[in-house]
PDB file of N, CA, C, O and CB in Angstrom:
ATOM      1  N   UNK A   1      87.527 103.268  97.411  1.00  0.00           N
ATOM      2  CA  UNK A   1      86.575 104.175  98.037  1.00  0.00           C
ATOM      3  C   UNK A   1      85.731 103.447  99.071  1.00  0.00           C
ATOM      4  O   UNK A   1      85.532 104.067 100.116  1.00  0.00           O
ATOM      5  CB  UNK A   1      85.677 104.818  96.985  1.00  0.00           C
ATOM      6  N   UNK A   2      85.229 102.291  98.959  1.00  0.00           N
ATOM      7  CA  UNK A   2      84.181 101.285  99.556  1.00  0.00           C
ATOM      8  C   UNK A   2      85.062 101.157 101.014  1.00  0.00           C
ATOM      9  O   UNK A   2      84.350 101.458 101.972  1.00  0.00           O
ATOM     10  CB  UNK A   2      83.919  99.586  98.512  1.00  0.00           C
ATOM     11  N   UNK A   3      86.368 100.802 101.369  1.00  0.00           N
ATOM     12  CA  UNK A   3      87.273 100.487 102.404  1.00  0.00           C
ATOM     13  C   UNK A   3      87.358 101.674 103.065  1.00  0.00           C
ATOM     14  O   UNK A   3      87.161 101.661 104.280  1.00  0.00           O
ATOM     15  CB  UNK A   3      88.579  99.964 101.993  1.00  0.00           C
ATOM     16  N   UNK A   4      87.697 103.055 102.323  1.00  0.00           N
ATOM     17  CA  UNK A   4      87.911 104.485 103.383  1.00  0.00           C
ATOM     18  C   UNK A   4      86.647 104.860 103.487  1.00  0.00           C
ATOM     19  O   UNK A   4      86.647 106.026 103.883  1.00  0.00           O
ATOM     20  CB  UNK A   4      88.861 105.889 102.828  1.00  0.00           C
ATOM     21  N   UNK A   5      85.455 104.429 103.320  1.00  0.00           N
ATOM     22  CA  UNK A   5      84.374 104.937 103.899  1.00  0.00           C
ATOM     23  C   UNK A   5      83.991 103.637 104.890  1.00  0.00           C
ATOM     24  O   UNK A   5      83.081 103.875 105.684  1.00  0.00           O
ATOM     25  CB  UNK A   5      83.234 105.433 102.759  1.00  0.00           C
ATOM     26  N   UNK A   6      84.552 102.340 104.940  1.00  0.00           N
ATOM     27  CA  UNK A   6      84.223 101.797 106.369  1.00  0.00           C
ATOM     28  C   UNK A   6      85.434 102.132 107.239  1.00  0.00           C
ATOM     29  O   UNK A   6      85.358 101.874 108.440  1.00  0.00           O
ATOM     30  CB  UNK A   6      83.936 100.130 106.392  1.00  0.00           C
ATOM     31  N   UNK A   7      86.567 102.696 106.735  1.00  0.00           N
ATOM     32  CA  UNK A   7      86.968 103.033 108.224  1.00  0.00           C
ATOM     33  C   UNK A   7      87.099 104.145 108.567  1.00  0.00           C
ATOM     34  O   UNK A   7      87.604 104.567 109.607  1.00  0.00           O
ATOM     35  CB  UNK A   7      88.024 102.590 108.650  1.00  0.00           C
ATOM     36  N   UNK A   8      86.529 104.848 107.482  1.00  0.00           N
ATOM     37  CA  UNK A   8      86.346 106.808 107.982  1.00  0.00           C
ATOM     38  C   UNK A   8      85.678 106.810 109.728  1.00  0.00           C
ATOM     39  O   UNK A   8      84.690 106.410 110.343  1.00  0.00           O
ATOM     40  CB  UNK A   8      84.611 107.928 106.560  1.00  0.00           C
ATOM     41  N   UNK A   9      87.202 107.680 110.012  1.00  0.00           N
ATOM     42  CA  UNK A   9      86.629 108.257 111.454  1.00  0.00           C
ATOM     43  C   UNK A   9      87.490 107.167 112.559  1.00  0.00           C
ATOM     44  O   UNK A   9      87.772 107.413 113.732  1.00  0.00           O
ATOM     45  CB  UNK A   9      84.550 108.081 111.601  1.00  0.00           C
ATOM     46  N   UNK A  10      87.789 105.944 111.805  1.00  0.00           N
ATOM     47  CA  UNK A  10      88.462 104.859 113.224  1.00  0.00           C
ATOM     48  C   UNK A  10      89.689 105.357 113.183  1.00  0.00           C
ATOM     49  O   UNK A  10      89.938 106.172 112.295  1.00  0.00           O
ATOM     50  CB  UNK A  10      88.567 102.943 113.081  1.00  0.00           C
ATOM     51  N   UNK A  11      90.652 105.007 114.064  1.00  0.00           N
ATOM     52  CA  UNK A  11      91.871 104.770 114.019  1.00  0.00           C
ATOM     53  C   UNK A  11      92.610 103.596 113.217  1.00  0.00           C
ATOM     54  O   UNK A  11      93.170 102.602 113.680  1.00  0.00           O
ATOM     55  CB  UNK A  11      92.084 104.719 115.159  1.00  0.00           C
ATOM     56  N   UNK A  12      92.454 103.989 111.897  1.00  0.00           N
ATOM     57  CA  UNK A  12      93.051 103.025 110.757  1.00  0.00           C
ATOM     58  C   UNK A  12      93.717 103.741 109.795  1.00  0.00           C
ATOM     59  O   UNK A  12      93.200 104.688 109.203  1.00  0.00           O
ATOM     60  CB  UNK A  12      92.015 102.198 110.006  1.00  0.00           C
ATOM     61  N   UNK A  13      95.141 103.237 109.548  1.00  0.00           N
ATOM     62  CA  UNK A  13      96.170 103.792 109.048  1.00  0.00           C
ATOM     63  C   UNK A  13      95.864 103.529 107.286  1.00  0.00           C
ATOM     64  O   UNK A  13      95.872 102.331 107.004  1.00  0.00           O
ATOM     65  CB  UNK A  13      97.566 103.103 109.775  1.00  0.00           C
ATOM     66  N   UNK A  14      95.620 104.402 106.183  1.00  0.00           N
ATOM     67  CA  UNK A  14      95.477 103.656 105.067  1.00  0.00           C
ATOM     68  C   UNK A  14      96.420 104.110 104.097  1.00  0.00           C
ATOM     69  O   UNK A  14      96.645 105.299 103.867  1.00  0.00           O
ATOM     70  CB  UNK A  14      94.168 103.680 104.586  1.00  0.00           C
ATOM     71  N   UNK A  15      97.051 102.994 103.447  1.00  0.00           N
ATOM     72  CA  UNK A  15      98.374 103.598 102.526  1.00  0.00           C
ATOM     73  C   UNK A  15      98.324 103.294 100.907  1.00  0.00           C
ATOM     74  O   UNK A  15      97.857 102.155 100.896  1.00  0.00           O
ATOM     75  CB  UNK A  15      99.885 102.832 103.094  1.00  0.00           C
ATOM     76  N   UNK A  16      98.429 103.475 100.241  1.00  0.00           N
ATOM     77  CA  UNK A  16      98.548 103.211  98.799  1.00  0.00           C
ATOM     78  C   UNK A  16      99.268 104.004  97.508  1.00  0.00           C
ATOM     79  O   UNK A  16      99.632 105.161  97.720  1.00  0.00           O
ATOM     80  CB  UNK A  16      97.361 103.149  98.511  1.00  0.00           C
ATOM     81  N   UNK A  17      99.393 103.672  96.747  1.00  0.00           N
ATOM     82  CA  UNK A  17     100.448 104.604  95.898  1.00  0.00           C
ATOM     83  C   UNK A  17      99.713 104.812  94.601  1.00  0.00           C
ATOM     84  O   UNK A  17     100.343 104.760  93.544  1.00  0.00           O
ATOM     85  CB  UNK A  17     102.046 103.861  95.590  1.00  0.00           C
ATOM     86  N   UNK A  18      98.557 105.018  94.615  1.00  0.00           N
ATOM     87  CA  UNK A  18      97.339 105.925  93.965  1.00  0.00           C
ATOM     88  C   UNK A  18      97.957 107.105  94.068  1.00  0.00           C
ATOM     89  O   UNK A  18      98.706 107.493  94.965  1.00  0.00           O
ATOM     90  CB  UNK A  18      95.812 105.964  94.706  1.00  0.00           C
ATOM     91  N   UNK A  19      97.461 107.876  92.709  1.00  0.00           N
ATOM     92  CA  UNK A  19      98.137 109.388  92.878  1.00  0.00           C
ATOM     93  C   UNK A  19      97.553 110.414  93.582  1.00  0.00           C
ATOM     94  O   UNK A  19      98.087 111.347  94.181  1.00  0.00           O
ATOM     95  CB  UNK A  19      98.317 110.027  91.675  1.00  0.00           C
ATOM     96  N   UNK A  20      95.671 109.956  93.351  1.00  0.00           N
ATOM     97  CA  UNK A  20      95.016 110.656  94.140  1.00  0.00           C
ATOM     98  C   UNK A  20      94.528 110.544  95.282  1.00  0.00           C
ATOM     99  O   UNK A  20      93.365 110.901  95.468  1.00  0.00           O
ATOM    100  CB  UNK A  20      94.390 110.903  93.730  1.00  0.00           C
ATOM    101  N   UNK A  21      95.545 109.856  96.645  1.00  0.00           N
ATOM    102  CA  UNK A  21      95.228 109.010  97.530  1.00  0.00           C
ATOM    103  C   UNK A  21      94.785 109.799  98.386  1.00  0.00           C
ATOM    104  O   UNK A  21      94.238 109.202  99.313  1.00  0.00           O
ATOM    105  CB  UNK A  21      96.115 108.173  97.933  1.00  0.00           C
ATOM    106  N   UNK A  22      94.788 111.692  98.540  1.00  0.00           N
ATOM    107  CA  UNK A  22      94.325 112.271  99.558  1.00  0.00           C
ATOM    108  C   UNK A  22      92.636 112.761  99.433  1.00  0.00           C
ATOM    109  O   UNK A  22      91.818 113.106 100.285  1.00  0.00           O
ATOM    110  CB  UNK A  22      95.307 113.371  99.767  1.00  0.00           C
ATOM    111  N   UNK A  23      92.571 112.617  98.037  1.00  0.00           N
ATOM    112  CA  UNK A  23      90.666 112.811  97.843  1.00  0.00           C
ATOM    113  C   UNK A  23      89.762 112.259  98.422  1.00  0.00           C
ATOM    114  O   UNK A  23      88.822 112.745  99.052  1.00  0.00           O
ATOM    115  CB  UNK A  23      90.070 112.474  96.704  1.00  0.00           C
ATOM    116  N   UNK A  24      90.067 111.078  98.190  1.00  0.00           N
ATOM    117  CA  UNK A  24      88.842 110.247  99.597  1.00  0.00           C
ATOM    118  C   UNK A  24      88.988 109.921 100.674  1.00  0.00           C
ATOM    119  O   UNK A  24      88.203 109.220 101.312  1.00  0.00           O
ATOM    120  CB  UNK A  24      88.320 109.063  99.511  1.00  0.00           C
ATOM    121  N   UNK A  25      90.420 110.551 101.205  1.00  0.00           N
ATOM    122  CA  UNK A  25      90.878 109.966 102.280  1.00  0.00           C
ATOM    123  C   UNK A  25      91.839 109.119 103.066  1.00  0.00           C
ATOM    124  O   UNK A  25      92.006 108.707 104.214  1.00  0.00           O
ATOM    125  CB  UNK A  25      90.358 109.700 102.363  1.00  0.00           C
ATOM    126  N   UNK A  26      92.433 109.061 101.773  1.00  0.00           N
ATOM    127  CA  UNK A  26      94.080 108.270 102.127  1.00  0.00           C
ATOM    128  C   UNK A  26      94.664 109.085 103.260  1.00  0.00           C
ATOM    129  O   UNK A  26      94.270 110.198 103.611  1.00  0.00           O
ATOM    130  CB  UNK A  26      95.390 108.348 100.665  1.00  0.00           C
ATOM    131  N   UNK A  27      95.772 108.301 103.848  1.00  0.00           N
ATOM    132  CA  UNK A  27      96.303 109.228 104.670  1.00  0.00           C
ATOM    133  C   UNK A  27      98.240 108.849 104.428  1.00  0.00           C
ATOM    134  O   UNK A  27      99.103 109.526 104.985  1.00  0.00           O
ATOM    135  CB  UNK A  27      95.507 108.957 106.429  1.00  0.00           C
ATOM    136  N   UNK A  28      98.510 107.812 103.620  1.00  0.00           N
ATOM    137  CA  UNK A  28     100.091 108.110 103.363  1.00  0.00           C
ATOM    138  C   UNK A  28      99.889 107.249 101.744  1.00  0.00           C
ATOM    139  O   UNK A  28      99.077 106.423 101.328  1.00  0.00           O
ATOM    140  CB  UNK A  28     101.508 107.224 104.850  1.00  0.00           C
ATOM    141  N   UNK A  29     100.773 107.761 101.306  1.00  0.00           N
ATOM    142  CA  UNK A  29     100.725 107.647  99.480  1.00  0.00           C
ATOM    143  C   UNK A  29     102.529 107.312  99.798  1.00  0.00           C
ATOM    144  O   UNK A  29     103.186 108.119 100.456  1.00  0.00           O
ATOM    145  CB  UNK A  29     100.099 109.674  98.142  1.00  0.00           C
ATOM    146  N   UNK A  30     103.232 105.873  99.159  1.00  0.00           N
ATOM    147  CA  UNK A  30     104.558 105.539  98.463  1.00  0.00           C
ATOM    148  C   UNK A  30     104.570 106.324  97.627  1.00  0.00           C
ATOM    149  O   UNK A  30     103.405 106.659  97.415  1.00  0.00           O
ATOM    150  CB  UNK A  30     104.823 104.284  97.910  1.00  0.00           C
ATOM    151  N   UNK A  31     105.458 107.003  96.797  1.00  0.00           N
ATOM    152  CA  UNK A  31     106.211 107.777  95.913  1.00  0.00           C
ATOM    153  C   UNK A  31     107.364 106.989  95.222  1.00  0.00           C
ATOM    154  O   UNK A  31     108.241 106.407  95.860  1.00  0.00           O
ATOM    155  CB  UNK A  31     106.733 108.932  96.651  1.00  0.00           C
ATOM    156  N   UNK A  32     107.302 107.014  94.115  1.00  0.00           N
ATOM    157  CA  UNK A  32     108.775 106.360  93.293  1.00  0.00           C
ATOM    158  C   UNK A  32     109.167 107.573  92.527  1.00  0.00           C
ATOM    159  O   UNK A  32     108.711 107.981  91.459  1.00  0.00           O
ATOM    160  CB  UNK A  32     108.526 104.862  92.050  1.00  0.00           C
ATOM    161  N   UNK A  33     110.529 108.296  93.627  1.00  0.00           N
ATOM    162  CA  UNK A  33     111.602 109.243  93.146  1.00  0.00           C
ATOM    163  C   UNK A  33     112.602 109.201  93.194  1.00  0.00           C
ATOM    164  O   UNK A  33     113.285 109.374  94.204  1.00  0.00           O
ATOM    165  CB  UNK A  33     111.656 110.114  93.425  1.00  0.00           C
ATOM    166  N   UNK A  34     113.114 108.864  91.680  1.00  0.00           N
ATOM    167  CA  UNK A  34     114.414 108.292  90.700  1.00  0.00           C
ATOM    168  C   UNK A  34     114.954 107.567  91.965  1.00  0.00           C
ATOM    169  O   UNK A  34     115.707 107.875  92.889  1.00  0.00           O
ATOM    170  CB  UNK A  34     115.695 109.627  89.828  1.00  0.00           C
ATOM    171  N   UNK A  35     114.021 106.129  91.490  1.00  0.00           N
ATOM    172  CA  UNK A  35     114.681 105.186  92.291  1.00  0.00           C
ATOM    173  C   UNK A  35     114.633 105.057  94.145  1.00  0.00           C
ATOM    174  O   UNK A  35     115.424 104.368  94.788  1.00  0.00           O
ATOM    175  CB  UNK A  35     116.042 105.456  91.819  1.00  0.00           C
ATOM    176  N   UNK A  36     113.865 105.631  94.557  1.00  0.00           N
ATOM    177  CA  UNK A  36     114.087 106.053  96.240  1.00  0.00           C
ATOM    178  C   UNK A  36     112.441 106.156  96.182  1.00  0.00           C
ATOM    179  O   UNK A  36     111.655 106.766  95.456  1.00  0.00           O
ATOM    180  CB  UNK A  36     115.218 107.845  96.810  1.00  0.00           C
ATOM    181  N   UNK A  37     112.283 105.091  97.513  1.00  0.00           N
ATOM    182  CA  UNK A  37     110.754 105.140  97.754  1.00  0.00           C
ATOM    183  C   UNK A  37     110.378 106.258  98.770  1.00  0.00           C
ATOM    184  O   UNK A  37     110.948 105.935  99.812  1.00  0.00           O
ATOM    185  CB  UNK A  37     110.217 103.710  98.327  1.00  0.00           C
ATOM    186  N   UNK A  38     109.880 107.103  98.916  1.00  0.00           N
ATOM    187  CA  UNK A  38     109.464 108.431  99.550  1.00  0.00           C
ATOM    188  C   UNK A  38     108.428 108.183  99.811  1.00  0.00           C
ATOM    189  O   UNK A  38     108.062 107.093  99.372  1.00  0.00           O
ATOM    190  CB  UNK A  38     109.495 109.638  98.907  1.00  0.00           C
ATOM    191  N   UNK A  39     107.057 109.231 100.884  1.00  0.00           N
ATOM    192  CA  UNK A  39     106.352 109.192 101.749  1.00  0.00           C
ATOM    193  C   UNK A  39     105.710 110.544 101.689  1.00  0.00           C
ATOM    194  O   UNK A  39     106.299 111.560 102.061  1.00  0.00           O
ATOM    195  CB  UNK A  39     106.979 108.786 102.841  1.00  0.00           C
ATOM    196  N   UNK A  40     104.315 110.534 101.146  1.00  0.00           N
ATOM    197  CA  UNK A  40     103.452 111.800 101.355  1.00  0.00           C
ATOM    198  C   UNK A  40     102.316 111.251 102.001  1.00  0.00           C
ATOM    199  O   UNK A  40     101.597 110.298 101.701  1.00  0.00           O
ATOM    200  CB  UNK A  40     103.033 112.629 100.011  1.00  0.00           C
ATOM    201  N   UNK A  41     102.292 112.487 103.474  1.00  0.00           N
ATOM    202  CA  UNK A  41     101.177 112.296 104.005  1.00  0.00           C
ATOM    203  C   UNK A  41     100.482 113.165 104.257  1.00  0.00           C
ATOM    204  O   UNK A  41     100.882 114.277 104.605  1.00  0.00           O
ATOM    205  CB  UNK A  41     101.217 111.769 104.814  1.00  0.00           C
ATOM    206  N   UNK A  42      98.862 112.711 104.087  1.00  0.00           N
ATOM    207  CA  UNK A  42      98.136 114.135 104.716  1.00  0.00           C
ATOM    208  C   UNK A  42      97.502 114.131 106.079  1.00  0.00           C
ATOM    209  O   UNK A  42      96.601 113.325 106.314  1.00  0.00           O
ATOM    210  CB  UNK A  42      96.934 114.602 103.809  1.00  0.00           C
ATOM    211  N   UNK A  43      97.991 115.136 107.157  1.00  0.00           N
ATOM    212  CA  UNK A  43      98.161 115.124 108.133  1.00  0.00           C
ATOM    213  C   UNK A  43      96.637 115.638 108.396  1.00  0.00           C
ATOM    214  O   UNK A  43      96.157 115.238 109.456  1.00  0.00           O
ATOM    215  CB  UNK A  43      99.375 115.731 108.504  1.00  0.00           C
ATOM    216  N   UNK A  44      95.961 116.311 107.739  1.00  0.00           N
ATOM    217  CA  UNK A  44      94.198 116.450 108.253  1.00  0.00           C
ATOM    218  C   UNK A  44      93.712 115.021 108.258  1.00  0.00           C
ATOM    219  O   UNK A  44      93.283 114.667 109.356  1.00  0.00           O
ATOM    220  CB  UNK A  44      93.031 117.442 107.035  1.00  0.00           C
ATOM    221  N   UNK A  45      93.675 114.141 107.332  1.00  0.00           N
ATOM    222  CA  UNK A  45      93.438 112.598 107.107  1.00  0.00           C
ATOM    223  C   UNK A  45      93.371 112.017 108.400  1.00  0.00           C
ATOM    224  O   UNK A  45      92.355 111.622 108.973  1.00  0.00           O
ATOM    225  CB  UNK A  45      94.578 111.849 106.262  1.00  0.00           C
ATOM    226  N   UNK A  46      94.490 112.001 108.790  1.00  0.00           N
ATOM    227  CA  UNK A  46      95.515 111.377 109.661  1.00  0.00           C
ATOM    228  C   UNK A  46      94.948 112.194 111.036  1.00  0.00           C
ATOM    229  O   UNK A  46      95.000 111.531 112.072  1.00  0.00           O
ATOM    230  CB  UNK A  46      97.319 111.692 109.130  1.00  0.00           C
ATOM    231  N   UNK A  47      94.425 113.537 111.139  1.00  0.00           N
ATOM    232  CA  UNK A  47      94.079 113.655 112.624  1.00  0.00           C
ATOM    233  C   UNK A  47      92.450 113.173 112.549  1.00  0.00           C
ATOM    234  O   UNK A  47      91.989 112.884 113.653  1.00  0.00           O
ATOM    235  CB  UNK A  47      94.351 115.405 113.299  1.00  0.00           C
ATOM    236  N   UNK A  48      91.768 113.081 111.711  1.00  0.00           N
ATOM    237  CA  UNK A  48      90.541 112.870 111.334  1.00  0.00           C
ATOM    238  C   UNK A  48      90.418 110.956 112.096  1.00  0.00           C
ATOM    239  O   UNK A  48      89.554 110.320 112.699  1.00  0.00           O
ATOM    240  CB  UNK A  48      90.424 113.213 109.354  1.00  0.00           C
ATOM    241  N   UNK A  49      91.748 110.701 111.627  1.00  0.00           N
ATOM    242  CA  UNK A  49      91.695 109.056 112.415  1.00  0.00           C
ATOM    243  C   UNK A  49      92.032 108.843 113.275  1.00  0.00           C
ATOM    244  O   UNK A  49      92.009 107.742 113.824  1.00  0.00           O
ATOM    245  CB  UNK A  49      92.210 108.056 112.069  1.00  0.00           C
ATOM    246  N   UNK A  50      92.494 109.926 113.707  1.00  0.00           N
ATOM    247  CA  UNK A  50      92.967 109.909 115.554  1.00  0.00           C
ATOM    248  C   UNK A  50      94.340 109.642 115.360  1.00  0.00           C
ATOM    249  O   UNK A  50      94.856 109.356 116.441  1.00  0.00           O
ATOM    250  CB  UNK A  50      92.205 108.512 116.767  1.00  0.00           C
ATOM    251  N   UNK A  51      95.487 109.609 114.015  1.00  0.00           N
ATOM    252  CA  UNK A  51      96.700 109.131 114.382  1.00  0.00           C
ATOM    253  C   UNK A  51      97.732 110.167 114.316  1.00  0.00           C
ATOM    254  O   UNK A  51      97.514 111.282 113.842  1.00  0.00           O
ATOM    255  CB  UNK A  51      97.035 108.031 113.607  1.00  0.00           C
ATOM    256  N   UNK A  52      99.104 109.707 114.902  1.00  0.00           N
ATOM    257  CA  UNK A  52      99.815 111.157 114.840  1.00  0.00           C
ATOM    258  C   UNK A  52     101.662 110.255 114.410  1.00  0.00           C
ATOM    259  O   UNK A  52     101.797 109.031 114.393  1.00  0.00           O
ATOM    260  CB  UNK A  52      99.617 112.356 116.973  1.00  0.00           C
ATOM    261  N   UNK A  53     102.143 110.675 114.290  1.00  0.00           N
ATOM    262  CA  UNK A  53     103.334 110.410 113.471  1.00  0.00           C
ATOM    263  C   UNK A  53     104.856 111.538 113.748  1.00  0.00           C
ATOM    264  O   UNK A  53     105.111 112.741 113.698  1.00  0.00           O
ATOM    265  CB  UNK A  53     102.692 110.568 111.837  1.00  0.00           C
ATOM    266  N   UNK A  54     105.627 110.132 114.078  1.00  0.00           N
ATOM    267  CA  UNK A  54     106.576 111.183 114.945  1.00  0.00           C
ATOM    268  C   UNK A  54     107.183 111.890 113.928  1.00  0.00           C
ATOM    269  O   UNK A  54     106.845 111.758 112.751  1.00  0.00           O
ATOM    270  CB  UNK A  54     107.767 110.530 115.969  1.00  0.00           C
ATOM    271  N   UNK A  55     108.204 112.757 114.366  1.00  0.00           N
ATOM    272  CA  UNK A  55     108.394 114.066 114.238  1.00  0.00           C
ATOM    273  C   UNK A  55     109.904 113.616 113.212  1.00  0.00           C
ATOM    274  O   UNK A  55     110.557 114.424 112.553  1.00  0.00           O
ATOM    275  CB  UNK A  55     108.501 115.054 115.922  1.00  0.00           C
ATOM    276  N   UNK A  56     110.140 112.318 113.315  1.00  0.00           N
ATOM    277  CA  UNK A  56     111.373 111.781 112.584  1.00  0.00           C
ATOM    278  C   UNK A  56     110.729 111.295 110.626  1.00  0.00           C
ATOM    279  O   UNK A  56     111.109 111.379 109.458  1.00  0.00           O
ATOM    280  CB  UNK A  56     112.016 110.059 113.778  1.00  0.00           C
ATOM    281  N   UNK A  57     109.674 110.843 111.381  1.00  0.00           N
ATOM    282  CA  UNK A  57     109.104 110.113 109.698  1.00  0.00           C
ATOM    283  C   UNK A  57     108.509 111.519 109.188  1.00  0.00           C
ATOM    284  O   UNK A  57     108.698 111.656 107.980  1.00  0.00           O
ATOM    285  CB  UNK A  57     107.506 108.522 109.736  1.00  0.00           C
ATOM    286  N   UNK A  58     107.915 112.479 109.725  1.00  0.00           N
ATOM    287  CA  UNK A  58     107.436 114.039 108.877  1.00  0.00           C
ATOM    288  C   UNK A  58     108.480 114.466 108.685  1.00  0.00           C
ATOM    289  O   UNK A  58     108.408 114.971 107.565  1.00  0.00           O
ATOM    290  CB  UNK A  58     106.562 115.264 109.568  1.00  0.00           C
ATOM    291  N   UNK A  59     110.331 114.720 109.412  1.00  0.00           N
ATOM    292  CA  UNK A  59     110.572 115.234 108.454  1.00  0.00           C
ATOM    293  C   UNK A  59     111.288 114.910 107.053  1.00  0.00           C
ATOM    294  O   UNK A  59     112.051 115.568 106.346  1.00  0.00           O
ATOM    295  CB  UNK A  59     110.922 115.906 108.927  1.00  0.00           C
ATOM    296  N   UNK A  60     110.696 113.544 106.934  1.00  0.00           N
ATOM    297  CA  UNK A  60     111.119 112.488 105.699  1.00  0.00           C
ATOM    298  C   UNK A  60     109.765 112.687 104.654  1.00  0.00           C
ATOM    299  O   UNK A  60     109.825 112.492 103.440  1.00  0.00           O
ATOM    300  CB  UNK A  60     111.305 110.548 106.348  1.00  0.00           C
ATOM    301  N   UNK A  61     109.158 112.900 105.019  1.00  0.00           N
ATOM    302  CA  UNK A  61     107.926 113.127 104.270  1.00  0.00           C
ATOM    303  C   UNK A  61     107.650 114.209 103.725  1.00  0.00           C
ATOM    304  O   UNK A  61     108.074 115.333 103.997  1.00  0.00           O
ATOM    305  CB  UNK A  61     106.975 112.940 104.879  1.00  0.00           C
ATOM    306  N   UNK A  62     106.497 113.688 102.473  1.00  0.00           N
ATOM    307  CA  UNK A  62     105.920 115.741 101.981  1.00  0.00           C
ATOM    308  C   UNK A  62     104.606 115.405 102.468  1.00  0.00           C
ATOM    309  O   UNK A  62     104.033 114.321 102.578  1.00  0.00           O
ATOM    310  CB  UNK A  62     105.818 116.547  99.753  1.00  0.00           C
ATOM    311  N   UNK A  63     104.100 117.141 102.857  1.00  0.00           N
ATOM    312  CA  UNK A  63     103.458 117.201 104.050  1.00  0.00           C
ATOM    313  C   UNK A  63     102.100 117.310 103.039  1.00  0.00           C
ATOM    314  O   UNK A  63     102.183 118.538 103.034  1.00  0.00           O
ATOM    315  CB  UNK A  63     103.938 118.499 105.268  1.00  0.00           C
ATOM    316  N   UNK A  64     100.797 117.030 102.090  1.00  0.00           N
ATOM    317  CA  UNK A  64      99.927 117.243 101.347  1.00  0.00           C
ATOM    318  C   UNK A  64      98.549 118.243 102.487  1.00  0.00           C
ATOM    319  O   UNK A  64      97.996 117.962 103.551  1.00  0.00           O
ATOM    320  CB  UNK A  64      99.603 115.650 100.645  1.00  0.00           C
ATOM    321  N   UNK A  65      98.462 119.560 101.440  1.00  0.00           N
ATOM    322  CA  UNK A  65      97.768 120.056 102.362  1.00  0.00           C
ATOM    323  C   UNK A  65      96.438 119.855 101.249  1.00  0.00           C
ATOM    324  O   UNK A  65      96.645 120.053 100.052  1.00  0.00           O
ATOM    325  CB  UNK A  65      98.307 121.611 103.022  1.00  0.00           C
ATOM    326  N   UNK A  66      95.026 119.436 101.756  1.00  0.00           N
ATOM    327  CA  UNK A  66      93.723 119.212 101.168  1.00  0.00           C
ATOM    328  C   UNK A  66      93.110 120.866 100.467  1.00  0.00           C
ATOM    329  O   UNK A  66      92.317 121.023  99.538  1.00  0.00           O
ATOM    330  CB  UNK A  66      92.657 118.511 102.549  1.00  0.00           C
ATOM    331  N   UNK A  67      93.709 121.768 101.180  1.00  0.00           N
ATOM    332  CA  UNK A  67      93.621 123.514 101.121  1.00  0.00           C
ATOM    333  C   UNK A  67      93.793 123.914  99.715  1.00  0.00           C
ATOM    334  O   UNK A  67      92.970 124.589  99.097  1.00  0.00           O
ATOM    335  CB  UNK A  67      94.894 124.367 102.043  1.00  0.00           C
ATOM    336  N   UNK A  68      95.247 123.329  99.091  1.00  0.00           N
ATOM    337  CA  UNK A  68      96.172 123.807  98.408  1.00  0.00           C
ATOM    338  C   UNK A  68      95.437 122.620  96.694  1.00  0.00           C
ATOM    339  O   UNK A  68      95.602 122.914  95.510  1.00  0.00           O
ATOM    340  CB  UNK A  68      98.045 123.503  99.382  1.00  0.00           C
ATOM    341  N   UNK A  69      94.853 121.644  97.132  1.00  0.00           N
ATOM    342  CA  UNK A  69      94.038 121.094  95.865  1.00  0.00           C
ATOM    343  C   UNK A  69      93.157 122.108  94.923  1.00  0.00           C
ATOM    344  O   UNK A  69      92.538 121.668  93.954  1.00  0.00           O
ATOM    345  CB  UNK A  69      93.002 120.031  96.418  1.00  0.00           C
TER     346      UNK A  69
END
């Protein structure tokens, strides 16, 4: 929590494989599914830091909407 509140708002990419990585602000969470490392990101996070992510790695990814919590 102490790290996404010093870089809330910069352009800083933050990743971890916490389950609840979109509550404070994560913006991509690793996944371990049967064996295959996967990619959830939340894309409000992620415009909140100014970053954007091509259109090849979203559609490899699950898309976490903050709405739907």
């Amino acid at each position: 929590k102490d790290v996404l509140a010093t870089v809330k708002g910069r352009p800083i990419l933050t990743v971890t494989n916490n389950d609840d990585f979109d509550r404070p602000g994560g913006i991509i969470r690793f996944i371990l599914d049967k064996s295959r490392v996967r990619l959830s990101i939340d894309l409000e996070a992620a415009e909140r830091a100014r970053l954007t992510f091509s259109s090849k790695l979203l559609r490899s990814a699950e898309i976490v909407s903050p709405a739907g919590r």
